[in-house]
C-alpha positions in Angstrom: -9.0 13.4 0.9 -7.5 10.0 -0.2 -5.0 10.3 2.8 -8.2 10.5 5.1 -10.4 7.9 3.0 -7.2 5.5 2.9 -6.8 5.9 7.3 -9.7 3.9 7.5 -7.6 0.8 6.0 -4.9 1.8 8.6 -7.1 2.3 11.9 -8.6 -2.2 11.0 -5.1 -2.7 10.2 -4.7 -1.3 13.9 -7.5 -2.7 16.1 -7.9 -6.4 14.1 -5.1 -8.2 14.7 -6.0 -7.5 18.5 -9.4 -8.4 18.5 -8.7 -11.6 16.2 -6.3 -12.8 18.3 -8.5 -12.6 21.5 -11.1 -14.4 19.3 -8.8 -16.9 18.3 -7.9 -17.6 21.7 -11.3 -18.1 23.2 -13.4 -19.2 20.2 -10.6 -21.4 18.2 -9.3 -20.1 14.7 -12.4 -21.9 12.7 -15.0 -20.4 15.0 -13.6 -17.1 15.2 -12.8 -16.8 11.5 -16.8 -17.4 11.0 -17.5 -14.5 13.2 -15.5 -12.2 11.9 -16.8 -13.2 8.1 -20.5 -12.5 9.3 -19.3 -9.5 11.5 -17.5 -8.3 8.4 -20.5 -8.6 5.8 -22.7 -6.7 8.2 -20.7 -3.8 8.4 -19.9 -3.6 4.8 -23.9 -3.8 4.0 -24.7 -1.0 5.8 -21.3 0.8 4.5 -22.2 0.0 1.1 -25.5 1.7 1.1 -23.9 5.3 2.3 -21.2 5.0 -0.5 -24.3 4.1 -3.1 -25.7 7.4 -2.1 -22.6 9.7 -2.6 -22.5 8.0 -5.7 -25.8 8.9 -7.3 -25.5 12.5 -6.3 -22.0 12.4 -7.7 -23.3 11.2 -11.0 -25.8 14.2 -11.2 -22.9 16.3 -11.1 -20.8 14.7 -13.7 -23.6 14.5 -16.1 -23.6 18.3 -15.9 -20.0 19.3 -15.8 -17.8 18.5 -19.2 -15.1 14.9 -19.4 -12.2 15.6 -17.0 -9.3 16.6 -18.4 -6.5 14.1 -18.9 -4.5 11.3 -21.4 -6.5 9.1 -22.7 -5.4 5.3 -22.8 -4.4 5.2 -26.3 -2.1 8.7 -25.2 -1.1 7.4 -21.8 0.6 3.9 -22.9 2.6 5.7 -25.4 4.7 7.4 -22.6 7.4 6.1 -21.0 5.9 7.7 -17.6 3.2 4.9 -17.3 5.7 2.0 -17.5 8.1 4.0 -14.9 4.8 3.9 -12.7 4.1 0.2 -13.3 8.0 -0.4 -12.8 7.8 1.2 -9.6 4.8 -0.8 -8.5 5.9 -3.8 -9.5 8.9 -3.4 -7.4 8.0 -1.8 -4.1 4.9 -3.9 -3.7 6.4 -6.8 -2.8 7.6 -5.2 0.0 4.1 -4.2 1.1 2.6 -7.7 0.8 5.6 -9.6 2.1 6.2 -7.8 5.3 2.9 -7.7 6.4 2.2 -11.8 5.6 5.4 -12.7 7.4 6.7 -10.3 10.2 4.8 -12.0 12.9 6.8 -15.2 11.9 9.9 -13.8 12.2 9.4 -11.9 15.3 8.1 -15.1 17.0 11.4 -16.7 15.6 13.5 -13.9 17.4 12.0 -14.7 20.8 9.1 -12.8 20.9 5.6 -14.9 22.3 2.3 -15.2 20.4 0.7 -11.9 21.1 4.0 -9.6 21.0 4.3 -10.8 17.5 1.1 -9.9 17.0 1.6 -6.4 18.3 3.8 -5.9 15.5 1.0 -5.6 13.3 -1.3 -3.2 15.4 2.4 -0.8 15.4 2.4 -0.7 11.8 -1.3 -0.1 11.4 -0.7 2.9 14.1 2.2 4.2 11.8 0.3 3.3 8.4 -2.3 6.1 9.9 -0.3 8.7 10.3 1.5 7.8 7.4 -1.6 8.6 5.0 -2.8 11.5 6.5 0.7 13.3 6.3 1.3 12.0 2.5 -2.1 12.9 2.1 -1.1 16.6 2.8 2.2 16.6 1.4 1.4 15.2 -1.5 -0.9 18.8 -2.1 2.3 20.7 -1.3 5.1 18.4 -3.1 3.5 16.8 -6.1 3.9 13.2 -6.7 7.8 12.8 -7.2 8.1 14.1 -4.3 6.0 12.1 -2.1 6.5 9.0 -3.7 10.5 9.4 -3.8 10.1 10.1 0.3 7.9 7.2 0.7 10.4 4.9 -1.1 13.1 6.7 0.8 11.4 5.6 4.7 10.7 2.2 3.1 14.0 1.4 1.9 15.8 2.4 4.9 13.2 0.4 7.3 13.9 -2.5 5.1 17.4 -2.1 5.6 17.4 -2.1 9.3 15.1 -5.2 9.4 17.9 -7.4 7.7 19.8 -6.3 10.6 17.5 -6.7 13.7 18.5 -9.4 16.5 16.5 -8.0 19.0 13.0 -8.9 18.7 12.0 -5.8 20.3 13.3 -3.4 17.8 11.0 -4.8 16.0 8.6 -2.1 16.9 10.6 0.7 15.6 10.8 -0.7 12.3 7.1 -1.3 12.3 6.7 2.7 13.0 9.3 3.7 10.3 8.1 0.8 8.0 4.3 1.5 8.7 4.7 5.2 7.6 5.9 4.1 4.5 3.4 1.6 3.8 0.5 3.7 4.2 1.9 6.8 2.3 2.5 4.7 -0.5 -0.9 3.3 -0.6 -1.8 6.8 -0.7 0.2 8.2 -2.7 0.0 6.2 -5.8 -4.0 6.9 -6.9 -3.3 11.0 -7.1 0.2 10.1 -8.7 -1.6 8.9 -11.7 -4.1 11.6 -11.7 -1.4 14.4 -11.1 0.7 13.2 -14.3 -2.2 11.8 -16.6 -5.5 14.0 -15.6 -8.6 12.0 -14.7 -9.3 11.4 -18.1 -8.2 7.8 -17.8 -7.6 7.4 -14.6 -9.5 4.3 -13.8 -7.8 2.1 -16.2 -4.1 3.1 -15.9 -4.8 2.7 -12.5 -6.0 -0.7 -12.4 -2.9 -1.1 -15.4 -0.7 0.4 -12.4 -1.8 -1.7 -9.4 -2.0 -4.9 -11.1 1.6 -4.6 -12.0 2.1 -4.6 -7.6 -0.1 -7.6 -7.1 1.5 -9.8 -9.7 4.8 -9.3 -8.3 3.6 -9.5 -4.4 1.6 -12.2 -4.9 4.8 -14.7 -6.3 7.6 -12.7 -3.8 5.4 -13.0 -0.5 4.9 -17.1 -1.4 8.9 -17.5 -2.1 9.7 -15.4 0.5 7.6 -18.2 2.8 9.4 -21.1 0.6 12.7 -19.9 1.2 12.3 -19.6 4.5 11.5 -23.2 4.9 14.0 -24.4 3.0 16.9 -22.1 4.9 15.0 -21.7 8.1 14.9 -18.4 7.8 13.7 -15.2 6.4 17.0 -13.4 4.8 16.5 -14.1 1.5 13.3 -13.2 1.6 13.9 -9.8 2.7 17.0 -9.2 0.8 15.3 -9.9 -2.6 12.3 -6.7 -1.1 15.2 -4.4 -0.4 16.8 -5.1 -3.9 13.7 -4.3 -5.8 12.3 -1.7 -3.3 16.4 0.1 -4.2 14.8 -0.7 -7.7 11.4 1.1 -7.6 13.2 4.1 -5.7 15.6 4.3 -8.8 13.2 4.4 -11.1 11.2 7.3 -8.8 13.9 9.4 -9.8 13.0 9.5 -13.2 9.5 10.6 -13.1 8.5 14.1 -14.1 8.2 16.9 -12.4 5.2 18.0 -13.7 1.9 16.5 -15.4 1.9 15.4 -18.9 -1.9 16.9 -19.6 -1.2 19.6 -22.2 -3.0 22.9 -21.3 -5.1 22.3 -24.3 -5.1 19.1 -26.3 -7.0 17.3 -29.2 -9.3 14.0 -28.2 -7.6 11.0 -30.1 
């Protein structure tokens, strides 16, 4: 279900650098970000109002049916599990912020024109699809270790062939490789947390979880930009998201197998 839900993200990630770049050409950046601002708030009006309704008749449900199972907070921070997941974050994320904010620039630096660069994006939104839906059914089959550790596994290699790319055009077989990473990680974290601490909690050691990515990615996507001004170009950059992306893989490793949700517990 995530995999499915989480293809939307992949299919705009797919279609919009197109269709902005058409509007930037015709309409000029300032007149085409407006459009796309009211465009945007239009369809997420209308969006809203169908995931309002699935919510109300969810919550008739769960008033009915007993707390999920699960850690609670207190329980949860106590492991070492939950710091491993906010380790992990905190290191492949960068990867997933920097690549996407930069990897036009750098294919435009190789030798490739305006829109080709562009096109780099639209490939790793195609790949980001596909990548979802299949972690989205492996992830049934596999568990969490397992899905993330293969995830990791595509993302590290990708990043390794990027530091070594001359050609601009090969390019768009590390967005394919790189893109099926990128979206079965975004995929694959939300049930991780559910399948090793229940639901009980899952909100907030989630939230614990991702905020530990965006800190990181937010500071590593800006220096990778800084250090590319001051050497003029972008290996650095992508050397420090390989190191920690080795990192977060590492750390995958030592997850366990199974969940941490005792088949019957105490509340605390």
């Amino acid at each position: 279900m995530t995999g499915i839900v989480k293809t939307g993200t992949a299919l705009g990630q797919m279609v919009m650098p197109a269709i902005v770049a058409a509007l930037i050409l015709s309409h000029g950046w300032r007149d085409a970000a407006q459009i796309l601002g009211v465009v945007t708030a239009v369809i997420l009006f209308f969006a809203a109002q169908g995931v309002g309704t699935a919510t109300r008749t969810h919550s008739k449900f769960a008033a009915a049916s007993d707390r999920p199972e699960g850690l609670s907070f207190a329980q949860a921070k106590r492991t070492r599990s939950l710091w491993t997941f906010c380790l992990i974050q905190f290191c492949f994320f960068p990867a997933l912020m920097t690549v996407p904010v930069h990897l036009v620039s750098h294919g435009y630096e190789l030798g490739l024109n305006t829109q080709q660069a562009a096109w780099t994006l639209s490939a790793i939104g195609a790949s980001s699809a596909a990548g979802r839906l299949t972690i989205g059914f492996l992830f049934d089959r596999h568990g969490a270790k397992g899905s993330l550790l293969l995830c990791l596994s595509v993302l590290l290699v990708s990043l390794l062939a990027l530091r070594l790319i001359s050609d601009p055009f090969h390019l768009y077989f590390f967005a394919i490789f790189y893109g099926f990473a990128h979206g079965g990680l975004f995929t694959a974290v939300s049930p991780s947390v559910a399948a090793v601490f229940g639901m009980r909690a899952h909100a907030a050691l989630f939230g614990i979880i991702l905020m530990s990515g965006t800190l990181s990615g937010s500071v590593v996507q800006y220096l990778a930009g800084m250090w590319h001004d001051t050497d003029g170009n972008y290996s650095y950059g992508f050397s420090v998201i390989v190191v920690m992306s080795t990192l977060a893989f590492l750390a995958a490793l030592t997850l366990p197998k199974h969940s941490l949700v005792p088949t019957s517990h105490s509340d605390s």
